[in-house]
DSSP file (Angstrom, degrees, kcal/mol; ACC not computed):
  #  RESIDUE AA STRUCTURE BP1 BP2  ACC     N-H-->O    O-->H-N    N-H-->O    O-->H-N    TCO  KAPPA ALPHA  PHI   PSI    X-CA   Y-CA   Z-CA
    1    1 A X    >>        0   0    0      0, 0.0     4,-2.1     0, 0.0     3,-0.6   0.000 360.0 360.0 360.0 -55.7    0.0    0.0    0.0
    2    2 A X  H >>  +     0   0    0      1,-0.2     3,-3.1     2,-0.2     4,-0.6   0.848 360.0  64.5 -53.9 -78.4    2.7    2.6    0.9
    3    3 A X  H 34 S+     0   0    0      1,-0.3    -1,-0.2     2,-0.2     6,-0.0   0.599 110.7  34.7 -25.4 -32.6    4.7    1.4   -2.2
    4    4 A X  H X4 S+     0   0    0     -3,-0.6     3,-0.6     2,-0.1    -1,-0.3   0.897 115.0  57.7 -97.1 -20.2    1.9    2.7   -4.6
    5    5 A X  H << S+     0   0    0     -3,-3.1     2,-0.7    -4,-2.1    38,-0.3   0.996 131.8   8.4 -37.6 -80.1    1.2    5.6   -2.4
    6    6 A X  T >< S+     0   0    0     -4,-0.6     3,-0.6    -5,-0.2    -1,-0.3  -0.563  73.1 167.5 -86.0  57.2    4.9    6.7   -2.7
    7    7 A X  T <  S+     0   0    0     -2,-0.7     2,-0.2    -3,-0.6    -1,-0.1   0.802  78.7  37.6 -86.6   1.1    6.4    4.5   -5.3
    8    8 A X  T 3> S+     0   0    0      1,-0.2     4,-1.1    31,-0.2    -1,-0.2  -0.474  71.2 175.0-129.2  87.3    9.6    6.7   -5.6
    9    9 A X  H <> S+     0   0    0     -3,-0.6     4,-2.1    -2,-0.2     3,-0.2   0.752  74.4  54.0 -38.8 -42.5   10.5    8.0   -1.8
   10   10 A X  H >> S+     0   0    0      1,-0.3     4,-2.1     2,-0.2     3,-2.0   0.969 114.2  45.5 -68.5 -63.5   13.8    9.8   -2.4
   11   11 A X  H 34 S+     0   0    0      1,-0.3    -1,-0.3     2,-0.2    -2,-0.2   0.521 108.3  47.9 -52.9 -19.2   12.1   11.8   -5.0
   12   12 A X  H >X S+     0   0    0     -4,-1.1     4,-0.9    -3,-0.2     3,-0.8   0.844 110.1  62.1 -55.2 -47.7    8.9   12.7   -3.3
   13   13 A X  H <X S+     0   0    0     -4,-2.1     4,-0.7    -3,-2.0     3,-0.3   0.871 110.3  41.8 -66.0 -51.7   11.8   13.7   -0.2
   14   14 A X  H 3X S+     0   0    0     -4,-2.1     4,-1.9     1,-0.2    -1,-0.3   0.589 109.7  55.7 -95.8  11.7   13.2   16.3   -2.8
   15   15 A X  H <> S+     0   0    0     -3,-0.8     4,-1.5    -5,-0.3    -2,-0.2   0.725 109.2  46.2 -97.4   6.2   10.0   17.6   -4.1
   16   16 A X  H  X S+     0   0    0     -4,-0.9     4,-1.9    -3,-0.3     5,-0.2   0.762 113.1  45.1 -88.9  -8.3    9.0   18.4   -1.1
   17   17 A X  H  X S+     0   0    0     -4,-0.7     4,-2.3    -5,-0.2     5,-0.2   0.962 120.1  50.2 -84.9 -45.4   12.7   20.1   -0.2
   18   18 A X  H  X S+     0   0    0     -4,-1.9     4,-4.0     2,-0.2     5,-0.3   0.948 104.9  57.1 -56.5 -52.0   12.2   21.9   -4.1
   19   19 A X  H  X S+     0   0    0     -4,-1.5     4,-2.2    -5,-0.3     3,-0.5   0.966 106.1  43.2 -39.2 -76.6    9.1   22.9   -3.2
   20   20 A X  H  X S+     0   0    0     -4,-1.9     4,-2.5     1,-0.2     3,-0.3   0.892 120.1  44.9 -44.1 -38.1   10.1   25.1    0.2
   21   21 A X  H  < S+     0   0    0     -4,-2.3    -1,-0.2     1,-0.2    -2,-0.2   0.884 103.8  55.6 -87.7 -11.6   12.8   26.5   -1.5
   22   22 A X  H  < S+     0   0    0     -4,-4.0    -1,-0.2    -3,-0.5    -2,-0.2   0.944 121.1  36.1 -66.1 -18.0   11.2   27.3   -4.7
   23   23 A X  H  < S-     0   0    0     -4,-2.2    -2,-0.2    -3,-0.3    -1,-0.2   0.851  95.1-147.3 -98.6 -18.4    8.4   29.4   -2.3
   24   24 A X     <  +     0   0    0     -4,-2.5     2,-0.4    -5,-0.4    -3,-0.1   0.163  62.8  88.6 110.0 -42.4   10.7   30.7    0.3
   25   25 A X  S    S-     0   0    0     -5,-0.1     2,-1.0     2,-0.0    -1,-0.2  -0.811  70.3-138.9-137.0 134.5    8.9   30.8    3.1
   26   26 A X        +     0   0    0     -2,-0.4     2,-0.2    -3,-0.1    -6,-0.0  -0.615  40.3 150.5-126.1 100.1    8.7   28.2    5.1
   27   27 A X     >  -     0   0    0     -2,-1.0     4,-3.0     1,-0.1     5,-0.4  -0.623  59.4-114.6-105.5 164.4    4.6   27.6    6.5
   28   28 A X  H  > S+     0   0    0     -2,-0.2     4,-0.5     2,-0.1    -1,-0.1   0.805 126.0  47.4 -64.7 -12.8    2.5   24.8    7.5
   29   29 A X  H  > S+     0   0    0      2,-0.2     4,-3.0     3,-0.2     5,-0.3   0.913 114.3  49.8 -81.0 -59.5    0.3   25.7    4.2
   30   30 A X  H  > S+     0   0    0      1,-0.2     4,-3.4     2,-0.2    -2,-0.1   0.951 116.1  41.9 -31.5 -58.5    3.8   25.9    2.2
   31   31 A X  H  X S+     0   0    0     -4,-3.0     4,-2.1     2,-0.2    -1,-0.2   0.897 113.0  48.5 -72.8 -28.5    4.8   22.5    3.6
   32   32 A X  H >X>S+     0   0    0     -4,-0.5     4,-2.3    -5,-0.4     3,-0.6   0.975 113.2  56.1 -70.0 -65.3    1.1   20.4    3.3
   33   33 A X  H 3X5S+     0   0    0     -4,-3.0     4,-2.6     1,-0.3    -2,-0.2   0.915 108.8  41.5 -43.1 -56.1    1.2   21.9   -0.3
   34   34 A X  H 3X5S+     0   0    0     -4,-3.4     4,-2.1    -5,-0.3    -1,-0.3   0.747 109.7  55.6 -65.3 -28.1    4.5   20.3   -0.9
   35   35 A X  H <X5S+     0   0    0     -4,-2.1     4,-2.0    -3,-0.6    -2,-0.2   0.975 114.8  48.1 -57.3 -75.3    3.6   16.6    0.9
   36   36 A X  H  X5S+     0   0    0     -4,-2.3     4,-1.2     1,-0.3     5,-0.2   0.863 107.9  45.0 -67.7 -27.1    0.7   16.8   -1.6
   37   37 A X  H  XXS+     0   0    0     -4,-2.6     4,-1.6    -5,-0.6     5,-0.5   0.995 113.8  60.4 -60.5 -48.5    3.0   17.7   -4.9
   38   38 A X  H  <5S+     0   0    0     -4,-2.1     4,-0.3     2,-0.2    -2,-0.2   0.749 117.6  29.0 -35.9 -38.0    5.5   14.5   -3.1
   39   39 A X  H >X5S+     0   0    0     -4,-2.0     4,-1.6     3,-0.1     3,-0.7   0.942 122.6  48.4 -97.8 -70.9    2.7   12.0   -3.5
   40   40 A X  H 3X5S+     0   0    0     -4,-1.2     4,-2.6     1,-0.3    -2,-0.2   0.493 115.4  37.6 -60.3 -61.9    0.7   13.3   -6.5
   41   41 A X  H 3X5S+     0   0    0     -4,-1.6     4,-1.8     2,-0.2    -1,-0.3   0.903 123.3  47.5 -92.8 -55.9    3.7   14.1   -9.5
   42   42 A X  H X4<S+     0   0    0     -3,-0.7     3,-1.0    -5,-0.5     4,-0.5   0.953 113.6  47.8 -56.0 -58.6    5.7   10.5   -8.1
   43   43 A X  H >X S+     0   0    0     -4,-1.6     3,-1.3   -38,-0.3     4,-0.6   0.912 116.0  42.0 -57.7 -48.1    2.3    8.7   -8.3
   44   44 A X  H 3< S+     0   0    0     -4,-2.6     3,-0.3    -5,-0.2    -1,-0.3   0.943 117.5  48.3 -53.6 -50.7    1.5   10.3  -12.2
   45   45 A X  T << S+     0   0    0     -4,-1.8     4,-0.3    -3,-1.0    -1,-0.2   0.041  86.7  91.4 -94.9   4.9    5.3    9.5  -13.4
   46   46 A X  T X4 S+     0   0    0     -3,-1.3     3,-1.5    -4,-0.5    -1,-0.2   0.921  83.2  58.9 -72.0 -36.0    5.4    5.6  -11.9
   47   47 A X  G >< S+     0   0    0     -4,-0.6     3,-0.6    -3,-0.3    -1,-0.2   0.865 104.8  43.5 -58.3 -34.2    4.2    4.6  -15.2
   48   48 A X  G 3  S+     0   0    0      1,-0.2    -1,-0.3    -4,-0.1    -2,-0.2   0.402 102.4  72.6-105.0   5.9    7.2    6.0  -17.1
   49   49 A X  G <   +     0   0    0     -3,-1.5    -1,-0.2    -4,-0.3    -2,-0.1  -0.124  59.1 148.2 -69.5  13.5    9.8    4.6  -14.3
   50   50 A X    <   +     0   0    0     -3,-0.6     2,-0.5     1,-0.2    -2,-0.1   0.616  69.6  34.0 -48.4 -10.4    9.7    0.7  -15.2
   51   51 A X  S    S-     0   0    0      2,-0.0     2,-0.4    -3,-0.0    -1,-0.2  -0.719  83.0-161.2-136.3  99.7   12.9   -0.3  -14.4
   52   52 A X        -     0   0    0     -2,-0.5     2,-0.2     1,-0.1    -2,-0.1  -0.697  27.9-105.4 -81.7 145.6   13.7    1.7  -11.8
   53   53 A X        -     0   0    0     -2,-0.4     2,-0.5     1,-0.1    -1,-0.1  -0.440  32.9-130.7-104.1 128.6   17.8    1.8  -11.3
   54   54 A X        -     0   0    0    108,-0.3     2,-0.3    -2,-0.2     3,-0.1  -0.645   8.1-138.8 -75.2 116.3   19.2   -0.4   -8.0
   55   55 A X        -     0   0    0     -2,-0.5   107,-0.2     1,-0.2     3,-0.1  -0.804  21.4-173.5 -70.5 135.0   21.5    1.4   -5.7
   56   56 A X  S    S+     0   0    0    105,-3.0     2,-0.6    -2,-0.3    -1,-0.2   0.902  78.2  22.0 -84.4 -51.4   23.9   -1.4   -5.1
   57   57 A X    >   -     0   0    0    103,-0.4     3,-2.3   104,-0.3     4,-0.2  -0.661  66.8-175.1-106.7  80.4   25.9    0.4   -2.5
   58   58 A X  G >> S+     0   0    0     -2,-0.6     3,-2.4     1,-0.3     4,-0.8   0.760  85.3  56.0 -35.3 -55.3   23.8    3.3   -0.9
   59   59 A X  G 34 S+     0   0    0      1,-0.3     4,-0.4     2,-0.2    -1,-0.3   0.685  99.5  57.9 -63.9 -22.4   26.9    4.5    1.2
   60   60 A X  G <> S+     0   0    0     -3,-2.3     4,-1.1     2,-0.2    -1,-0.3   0.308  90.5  68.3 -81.2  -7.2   29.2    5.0   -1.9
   61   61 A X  H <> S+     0   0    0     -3,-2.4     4,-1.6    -4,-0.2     5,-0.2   0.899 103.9  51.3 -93.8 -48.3   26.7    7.6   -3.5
   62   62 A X  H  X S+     0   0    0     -4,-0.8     4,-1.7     1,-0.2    -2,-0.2   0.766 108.1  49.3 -38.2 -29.3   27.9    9.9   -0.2
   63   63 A X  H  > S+     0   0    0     -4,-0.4     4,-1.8     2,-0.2    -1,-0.2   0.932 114.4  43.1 -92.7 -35.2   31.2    9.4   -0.9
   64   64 A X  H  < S+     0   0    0     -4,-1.1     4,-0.5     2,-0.2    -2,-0.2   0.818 111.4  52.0 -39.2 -52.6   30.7   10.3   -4.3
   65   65 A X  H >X S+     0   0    0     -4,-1.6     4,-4.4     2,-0.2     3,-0.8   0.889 105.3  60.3  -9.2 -78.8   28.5   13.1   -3.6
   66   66 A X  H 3X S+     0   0    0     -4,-1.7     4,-1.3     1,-0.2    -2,-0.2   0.890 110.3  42.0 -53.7 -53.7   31.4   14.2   -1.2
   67   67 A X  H 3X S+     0   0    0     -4,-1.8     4,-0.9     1,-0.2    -1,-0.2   0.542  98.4  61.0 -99.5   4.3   33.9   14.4   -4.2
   68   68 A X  H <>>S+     0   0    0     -3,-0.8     4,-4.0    -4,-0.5     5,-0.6   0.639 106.0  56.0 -76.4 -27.3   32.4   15.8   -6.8
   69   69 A X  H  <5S+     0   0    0     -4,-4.4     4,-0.4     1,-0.2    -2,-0.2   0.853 112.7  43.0 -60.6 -22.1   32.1   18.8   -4.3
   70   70 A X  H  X5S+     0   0    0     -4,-1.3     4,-2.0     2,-0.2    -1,-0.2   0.788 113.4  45.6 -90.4 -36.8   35.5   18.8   -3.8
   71   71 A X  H  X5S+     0   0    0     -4,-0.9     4,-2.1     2,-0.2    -2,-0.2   0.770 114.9  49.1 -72.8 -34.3   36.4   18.4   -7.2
   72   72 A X  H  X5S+     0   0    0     -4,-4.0     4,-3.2     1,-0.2    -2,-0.2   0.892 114.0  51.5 -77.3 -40.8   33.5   21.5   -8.4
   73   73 A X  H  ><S+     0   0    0     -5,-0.6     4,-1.2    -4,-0.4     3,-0.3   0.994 113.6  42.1 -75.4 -49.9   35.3   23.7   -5.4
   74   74 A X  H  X S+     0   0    0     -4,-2.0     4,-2.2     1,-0.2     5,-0.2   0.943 116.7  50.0 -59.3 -58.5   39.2   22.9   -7.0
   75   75 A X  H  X S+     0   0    0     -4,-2.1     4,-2.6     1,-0.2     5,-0.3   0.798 104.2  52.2 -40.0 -46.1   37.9   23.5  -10.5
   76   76 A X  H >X>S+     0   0    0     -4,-3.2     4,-3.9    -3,-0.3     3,-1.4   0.995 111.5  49.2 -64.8 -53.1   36.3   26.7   -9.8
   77   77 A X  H 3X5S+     0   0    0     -4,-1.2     4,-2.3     1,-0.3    -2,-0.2   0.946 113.6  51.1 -27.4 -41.0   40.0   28.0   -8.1
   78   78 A X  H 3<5S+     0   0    0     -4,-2.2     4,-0.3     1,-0.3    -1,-0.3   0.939 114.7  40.7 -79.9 -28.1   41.6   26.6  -11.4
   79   79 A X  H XX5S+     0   0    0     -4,-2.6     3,-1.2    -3,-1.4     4,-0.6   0.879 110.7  54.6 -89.2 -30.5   39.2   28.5  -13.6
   80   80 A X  H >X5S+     0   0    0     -4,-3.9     4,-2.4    -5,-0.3     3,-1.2   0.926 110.6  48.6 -65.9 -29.1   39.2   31.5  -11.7
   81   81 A X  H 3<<S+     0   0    0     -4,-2.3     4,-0.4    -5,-0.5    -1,-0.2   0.728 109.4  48.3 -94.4   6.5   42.8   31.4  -12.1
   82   82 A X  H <4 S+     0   0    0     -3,-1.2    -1,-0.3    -4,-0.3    -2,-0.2   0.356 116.0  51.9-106.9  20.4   43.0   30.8  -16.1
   83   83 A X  H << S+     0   0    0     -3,-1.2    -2,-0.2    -4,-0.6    -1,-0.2   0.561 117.6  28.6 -82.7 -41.6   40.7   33.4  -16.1
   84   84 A X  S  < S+     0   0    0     -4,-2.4    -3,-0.2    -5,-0.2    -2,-0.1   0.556 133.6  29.6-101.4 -14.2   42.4   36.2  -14.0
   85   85 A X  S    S+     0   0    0     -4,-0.4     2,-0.4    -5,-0.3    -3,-0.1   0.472 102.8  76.9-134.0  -5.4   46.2   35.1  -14.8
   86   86 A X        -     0   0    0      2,-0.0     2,-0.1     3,-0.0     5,-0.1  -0.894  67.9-140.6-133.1 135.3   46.3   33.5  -18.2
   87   87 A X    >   -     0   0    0     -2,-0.4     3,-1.2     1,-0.1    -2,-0.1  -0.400  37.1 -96.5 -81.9-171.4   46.1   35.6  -21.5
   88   88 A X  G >  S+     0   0    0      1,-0.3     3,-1.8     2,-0.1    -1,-0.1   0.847 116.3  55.0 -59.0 -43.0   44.0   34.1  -24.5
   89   89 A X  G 3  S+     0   0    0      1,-0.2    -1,-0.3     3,-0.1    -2,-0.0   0.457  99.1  55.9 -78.6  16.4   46.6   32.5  -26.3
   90   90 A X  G <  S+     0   0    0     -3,-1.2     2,-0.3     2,-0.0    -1,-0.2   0.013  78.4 113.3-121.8  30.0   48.0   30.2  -23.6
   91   91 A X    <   -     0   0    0     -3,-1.8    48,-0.1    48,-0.1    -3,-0.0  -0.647  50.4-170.8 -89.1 153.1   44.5   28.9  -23.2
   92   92 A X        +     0   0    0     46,-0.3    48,-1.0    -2,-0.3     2,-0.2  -0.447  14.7 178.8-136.5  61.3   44.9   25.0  -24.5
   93   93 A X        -     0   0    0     46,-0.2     2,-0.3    45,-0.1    45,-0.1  -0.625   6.5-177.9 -71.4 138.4   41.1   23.6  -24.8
   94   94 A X        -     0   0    0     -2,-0.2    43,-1.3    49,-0.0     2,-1.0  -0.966  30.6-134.1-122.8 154.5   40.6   20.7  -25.8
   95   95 A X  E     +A  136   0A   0     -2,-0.3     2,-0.4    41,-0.2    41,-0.2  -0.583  21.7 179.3 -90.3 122.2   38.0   17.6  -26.7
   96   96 A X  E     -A  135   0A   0     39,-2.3    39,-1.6    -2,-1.0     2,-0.9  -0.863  25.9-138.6-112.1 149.0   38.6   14.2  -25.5
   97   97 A X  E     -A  134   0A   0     -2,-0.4     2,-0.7    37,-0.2    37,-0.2  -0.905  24.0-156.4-113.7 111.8   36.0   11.1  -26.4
   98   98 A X  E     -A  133   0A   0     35,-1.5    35,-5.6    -2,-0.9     2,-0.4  -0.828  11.0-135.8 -87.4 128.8   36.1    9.4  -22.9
   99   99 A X  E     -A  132   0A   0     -2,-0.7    33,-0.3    33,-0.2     2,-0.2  -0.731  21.5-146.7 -69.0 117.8   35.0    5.4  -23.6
  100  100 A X        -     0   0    0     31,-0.8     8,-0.0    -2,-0.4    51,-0.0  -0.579  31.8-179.0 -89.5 156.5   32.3    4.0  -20.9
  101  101 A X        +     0   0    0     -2,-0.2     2,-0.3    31,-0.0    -1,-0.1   0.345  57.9 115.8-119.6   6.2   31.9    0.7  -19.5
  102  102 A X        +     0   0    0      1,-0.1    -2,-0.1    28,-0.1    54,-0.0  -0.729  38.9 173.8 -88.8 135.0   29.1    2.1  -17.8
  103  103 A X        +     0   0    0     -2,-0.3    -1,-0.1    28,-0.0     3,-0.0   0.795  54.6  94.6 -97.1 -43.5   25.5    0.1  -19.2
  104  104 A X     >  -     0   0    0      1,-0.1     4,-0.9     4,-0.1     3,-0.1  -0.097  69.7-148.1 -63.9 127.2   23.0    1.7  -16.8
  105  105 A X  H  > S+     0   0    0      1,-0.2     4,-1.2     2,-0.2     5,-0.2   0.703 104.8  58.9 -76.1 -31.7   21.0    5.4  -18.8
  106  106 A X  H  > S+     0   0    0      2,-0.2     4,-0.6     1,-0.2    -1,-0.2   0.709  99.6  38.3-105.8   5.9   21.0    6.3  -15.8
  107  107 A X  H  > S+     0   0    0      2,-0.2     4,-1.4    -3,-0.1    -1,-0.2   0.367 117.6  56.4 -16.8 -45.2   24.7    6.3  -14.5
  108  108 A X  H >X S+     0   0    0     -4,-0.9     4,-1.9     2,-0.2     3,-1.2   1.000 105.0  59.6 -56.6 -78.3   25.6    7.7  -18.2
  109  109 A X  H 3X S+     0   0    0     -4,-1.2     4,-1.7     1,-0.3     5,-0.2   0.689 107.1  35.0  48.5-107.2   23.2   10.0  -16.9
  110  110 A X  H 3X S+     0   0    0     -4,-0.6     4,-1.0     2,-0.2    -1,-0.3   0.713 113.6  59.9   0.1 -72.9   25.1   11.2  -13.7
  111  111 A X  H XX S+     0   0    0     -4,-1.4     3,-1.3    -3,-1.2     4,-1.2   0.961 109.4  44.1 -64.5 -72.1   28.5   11.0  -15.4
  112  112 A X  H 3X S+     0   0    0     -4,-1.9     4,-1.1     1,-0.3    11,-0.3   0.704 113.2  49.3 -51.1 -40.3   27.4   13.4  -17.8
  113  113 A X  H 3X S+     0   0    0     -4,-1.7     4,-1.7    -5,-0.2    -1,-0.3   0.869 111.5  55.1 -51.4 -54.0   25.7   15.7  -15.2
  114  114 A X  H << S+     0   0    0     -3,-1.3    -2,-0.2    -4,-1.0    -3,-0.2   0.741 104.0  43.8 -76.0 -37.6   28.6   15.5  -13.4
  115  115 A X  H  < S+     0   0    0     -4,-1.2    -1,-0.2     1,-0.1    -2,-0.2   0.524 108.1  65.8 -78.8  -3.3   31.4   16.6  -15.9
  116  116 A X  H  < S+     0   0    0     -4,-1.1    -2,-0.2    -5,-0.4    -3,-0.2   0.735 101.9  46.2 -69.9 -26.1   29.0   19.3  -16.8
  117  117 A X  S  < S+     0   0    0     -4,-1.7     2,-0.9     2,-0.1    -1,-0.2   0.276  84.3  94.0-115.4  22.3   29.2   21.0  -13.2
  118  118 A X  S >  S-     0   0    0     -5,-0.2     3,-1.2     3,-0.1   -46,-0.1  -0.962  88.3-126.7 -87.9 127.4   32.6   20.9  -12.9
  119  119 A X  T 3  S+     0   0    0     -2,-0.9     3,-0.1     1,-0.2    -2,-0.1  -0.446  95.0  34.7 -64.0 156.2   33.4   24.4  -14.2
  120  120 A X  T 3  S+     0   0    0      1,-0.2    18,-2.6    -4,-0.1     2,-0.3  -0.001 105.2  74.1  97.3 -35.7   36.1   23.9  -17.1
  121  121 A X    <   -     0   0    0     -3,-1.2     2,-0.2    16,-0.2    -1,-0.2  -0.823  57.6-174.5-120.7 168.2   34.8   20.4  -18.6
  122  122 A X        -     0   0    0     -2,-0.3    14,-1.8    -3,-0.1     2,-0.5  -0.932  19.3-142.5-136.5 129.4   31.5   20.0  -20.8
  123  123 A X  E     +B  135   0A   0    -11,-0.3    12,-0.2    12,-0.3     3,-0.1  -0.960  23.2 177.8-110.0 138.6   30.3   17.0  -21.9
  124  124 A X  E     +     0   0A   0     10,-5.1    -1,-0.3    -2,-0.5    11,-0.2   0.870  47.9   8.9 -98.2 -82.3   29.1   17.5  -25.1
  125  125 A X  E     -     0   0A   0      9,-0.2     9,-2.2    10,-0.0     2,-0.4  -0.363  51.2-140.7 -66.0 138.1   27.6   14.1  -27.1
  126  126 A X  E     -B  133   0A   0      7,-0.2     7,-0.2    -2,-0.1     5,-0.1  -0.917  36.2-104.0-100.6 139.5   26.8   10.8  -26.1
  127  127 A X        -     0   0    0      5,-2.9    -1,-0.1    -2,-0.4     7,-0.0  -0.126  29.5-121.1 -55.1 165.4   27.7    8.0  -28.7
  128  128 A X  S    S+     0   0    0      1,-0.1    -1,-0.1    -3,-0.0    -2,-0.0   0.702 117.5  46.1 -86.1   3.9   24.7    6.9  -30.3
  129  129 A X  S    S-     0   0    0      3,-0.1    -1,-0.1     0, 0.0    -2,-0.1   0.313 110.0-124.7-114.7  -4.1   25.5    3.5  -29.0
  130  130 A X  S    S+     0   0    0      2,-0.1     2,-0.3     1,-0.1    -3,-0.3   0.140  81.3 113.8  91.0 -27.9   26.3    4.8  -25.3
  131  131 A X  S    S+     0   0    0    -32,-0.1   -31,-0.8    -5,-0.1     2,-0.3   0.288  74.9  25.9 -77.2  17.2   29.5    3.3  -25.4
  132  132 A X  E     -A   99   0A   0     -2,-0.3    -5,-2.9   -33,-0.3     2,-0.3  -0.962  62.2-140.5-163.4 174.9   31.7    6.9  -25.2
  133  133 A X  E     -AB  98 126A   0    -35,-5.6   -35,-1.5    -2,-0.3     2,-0.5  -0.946  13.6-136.4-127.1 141.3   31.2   10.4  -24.0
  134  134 A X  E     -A   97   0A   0     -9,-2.2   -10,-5.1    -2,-0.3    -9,-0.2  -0.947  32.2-175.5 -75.8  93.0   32.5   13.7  -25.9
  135  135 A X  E     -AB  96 123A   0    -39,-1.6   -39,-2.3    -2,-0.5     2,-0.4  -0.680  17.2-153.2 -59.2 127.9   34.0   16.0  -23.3
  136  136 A X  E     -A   95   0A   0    -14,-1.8   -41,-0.2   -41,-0.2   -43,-0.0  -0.810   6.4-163.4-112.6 104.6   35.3   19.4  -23.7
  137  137 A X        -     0   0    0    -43,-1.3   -16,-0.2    -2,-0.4     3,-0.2  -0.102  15.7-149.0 -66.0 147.7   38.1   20.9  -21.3
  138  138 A X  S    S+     0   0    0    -18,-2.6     2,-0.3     1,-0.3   -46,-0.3   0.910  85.1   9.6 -83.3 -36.4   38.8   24.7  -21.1
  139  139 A X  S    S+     0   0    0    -48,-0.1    -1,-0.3   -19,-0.1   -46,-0.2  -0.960  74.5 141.7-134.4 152.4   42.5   24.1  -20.4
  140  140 A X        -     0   0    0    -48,-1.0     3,-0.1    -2,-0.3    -3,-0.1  -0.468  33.3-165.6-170.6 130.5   44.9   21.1  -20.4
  141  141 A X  S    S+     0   0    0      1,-0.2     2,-0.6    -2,-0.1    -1,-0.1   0.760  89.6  42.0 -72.9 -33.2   48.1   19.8  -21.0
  142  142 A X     >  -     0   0    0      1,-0.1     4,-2.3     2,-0.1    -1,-0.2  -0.771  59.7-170.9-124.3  95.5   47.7   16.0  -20.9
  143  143 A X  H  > S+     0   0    0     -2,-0.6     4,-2.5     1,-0.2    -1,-0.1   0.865  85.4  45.8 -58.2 -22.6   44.3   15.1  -22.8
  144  144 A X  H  > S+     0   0    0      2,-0.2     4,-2.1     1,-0.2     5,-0.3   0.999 104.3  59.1 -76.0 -44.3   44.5   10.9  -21.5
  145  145 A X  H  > S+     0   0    0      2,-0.2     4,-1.2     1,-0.2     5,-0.2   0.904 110.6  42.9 -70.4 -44.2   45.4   11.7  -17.8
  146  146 A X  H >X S+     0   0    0     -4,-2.3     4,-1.6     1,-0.2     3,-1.4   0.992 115.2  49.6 -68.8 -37.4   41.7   13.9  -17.7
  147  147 A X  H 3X S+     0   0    0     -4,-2.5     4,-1.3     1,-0.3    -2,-0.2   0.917 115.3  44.1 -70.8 -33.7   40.1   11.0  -19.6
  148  148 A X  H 3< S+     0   0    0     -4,-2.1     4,-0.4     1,-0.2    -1,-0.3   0.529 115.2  51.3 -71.0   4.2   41.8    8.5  -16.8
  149  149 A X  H <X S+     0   0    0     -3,-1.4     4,-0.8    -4,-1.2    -2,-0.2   0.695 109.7  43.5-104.3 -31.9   40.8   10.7  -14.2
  150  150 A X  H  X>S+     0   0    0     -4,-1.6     5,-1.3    -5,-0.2     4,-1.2   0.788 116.3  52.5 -54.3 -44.5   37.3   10.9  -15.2
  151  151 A X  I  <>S+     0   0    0     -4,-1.3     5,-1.5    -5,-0.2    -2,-0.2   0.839 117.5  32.9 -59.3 -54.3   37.5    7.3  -15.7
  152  152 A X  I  45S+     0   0    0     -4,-0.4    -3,-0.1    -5,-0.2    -2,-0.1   0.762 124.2  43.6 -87.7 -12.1   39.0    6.4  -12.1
  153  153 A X  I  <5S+     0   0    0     -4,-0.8    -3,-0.2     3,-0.1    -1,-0.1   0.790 132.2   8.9 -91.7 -34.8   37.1    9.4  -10.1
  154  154 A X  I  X5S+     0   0    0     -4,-1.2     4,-1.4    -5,-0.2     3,-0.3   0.862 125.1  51.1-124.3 -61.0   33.6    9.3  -11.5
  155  155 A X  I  ><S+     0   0    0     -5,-1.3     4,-3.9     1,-0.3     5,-0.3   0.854 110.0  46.9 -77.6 -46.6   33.1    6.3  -13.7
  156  156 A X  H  ><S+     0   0    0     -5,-1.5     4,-0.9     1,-0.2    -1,-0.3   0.820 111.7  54.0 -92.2 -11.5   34.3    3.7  -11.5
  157  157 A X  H  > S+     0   0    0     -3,-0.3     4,-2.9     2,-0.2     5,-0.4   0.822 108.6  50.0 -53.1 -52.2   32.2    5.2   -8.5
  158  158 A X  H >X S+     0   0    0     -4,-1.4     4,-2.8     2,-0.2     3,-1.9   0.983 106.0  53.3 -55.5 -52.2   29.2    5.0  -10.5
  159  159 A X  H 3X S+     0   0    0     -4,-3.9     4,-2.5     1,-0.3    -1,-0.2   0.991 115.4  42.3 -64.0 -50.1   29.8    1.3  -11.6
  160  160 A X  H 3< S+     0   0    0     -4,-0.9  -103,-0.4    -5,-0.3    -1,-0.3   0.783 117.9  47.4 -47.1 -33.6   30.1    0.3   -7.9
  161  161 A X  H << S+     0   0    0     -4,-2.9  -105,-3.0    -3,-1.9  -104,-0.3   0.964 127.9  22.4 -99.1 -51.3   27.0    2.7   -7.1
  162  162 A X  H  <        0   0    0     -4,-2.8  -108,-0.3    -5,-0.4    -2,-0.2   0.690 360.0 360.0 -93.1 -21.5   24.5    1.4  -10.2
  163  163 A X     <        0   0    0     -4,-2.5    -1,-0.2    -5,-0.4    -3,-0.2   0.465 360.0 360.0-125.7 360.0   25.8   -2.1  -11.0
């Protein structure tokens, strides 16, 4: 009975958290309003969730969590400082096609999310077959070491967290 009530908790848990911040203000009318968006919008959108994606290891999406934050806070320092210290020509962007071994749309997903809010990198394309990512850096000297670094910070968390 709960299950069909709620059938996707963590997301109900952040519309209600979207909700309060989108209004501001935080009232008992504000908060009832937002409990009713939690159940109503999961309960409408179960149908188009059929395979919903298994955390294998719950505790490894914190630690992940934990280092893209650290990794978004270094990046902005590095851009601020090829911004403020570096003229235009000693900028070196480049595009790398990082290869996945990750299966899961929704782990691709993530990954992709995830070099998008590092300030500096872009992911541009996804293969049409999933099996690589198009990335673009704002500066770097060694294009393989970000693509093994993408690979060994992000990628291989994700297989651990989704598969």
């Amino acid at each position: 009975m709960l299950r069909r009530l709620i059938p996707h908790p963590l997301l109900s848990l952040a519309l209600v958290f979207v909700w309060l911040g989108l209004v501001n203000k935080f009232t008992l009318g504000n908060l009832i309003l937002g409990v009713v968006f939690a159940v109503i919008i999961p309960m409408l959108t179960a149908p188009y969730w059929p395979d919903r994606p298994k955390i294998a290891k719950p505790l490894r999406v914190i630690e992940y969590v934990l280092v893209v934050l650290w990794d978004i806070v270094v990046a902005n320092v590095q851009v601020a400082a090829i911004i403020l210290f570096r003229s235009n020509p000693d900028i070196r962007s480049h595009w790398i096609v990082v290869p996945l071994e990750l299966t899961s749309a929704e782990a691709i997903t993530v990954l992709a999310g995830t070099i998008t809010m590092t300030p500096g990198t872009v992911s541009a394309m996804l293969a049409a077959d999933g099996g690589s990512i198009l990335v673009h850096c704002l500066h770097i000297d060694d294009p393989d070491g970000v693509r093994d670094e993408i690979k060994s910070r992000y990628e291989r968390r994700l297989k651990e967290i989704f598969q």
